[in-house]
C-alpha positions, -999 to 999 in steps of 0.1 A, spaced: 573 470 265 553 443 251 529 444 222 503 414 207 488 416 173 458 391 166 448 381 132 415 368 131 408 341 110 387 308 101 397 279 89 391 268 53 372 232 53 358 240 86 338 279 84 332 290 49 359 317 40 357 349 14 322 339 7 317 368 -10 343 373 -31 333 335 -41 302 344 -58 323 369 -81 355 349 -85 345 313 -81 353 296 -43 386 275 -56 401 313 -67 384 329 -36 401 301 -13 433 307 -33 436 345 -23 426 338 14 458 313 15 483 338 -7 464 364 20 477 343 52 509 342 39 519 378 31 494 386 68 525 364 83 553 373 62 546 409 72 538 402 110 574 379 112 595 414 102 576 433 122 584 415 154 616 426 145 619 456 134 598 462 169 626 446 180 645 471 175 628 496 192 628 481 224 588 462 219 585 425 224 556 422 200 541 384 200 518 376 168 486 354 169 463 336 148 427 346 161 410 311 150 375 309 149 370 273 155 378 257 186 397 227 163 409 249 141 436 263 166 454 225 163 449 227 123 485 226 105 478 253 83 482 279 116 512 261 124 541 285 126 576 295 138 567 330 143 532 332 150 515 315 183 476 306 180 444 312 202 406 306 202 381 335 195 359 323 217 327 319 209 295 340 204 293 370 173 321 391 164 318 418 190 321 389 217 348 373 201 369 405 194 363 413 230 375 381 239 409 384 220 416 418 231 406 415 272 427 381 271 457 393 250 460 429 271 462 412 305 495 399 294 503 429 268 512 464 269 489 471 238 466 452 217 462 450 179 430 437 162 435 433 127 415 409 100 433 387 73 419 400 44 436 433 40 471 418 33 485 455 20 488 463 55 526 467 63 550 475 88 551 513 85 514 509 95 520 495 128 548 514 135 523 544 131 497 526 153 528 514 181 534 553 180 500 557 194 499 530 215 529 538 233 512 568 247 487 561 280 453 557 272 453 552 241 431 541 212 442 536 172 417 528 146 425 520 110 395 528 84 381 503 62 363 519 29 338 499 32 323 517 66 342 492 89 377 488 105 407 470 94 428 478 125 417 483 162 446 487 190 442 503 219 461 501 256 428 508 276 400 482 288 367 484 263 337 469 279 322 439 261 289 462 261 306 484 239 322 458 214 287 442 211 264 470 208 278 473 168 265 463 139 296 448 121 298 440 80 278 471 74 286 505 59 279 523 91 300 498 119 329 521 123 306 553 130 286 528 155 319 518 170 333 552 172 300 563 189 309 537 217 339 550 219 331 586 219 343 596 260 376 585 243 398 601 221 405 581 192 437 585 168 436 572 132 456 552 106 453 555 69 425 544 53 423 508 35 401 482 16 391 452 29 389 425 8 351 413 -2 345 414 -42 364 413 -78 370 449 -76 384 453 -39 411 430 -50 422 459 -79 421 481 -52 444 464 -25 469 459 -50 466 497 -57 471 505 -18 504 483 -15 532 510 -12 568 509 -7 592 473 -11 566 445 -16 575 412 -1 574 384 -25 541 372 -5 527 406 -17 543 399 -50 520 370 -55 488 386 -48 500 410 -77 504 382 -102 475 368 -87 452 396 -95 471 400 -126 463 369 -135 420 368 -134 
């Protein structure tokens, strides 16, 4: 079985990045988590290709870039993870995009953003469980009304992706509406990184052996 997990990112110096959590942080410390982000997004994706491994799942890992140069920038350079264009257009567009491309080729699809970088193995391997199963959908909860995590195995219309609203409190009861003639399973519930006080949170949410790319977020939050 083969299994793809996208990341989708921008790239800092071309798109803005964690504008939001600029303005309570300061941009240079806001930058600073999105790159200590990346690397514990990757360090996390490279054991779980094999710990899939394992299970008999070929999973491949890509950088989602947002800009159409950014896909040759050497920060997305990696052993471990390949790298593809969004495409263009708003987010619904773009995460239709990844997801139609990456499941012609794939088993299963996973959607997930870079700025919840407590996400861990044991959270995929709940979502694989799901996704191993026909027809089937897997949504992890943001607490901020959105999604952190999308997978599914099944074909979504771009109509559906692009009738949402996203970065609002209500986008994951939009989306499920869209979704409503299928059944939907769920992960745990986790924040996504906007403001000061989402970063206490994440570090609250990271269970189990940290990495030491997780480790540094710690001390980074520690540290402001």
């Amino acid at each position: 079985m083969k299994g793809a997990v996208a990341v989708f990112v921008k790239t800092p110096g071309l798109s803005p990045v964690k504008t939001r959590l600029g303005a309570t942080i300061g941009h240079q410390l806001a930058e600073q988590f999105f790159h200590l982000a990346k690397a514990a997004n990757e360090a996390m994706l490279t054991q779980a290709q094999q710990v899939f491994a394992e299970q008999g799942i070929e999973l491949s890992c890509y950088w989602a870039v947002g800009e159409v140069i950014g896909v040759e920038h050497p920060m997305w350079l990696s052993d471990t993870m390949q790298r593809m264009h969004t495409g263009e257009g708003g987010l619904g567009e773009r995460m239709h995009h990844v997801y139609s491309t990456l499941l012609e080729q794939h088993d299963f699809v996973v959607l997930m953003g870079i700025d919840s970088p407590q996400n861990s193995v044991e959270n995929l391997l709940d979502a694989a469980e799901f996704l191993v199963q026909a027809d089937s959908v897997v949504i992890g909860p943001a607490l901020d009304g959105g999604f952190c995590v999308f997978g599914g195995n099944v074909m979504v219309e771009l109509a559906r992706w692009t009738a949402v609203d996203y970065s609002r409190e209500d986008t994951l009861k939009n989306f499920l509406l869209q979704l409503s003639d299928r059944p939907v399973n769920y992960l745990g519930a986790m924040t996504d990184v906007d403001t000061e006080s989402d970063l206490y949170r994440m570090v609250d949410e990271m269970e189990g052996e940290l990495s030491p790319e997780q480790l540094a977020l710690v001390s980074f939050v520690d540290r402001l």
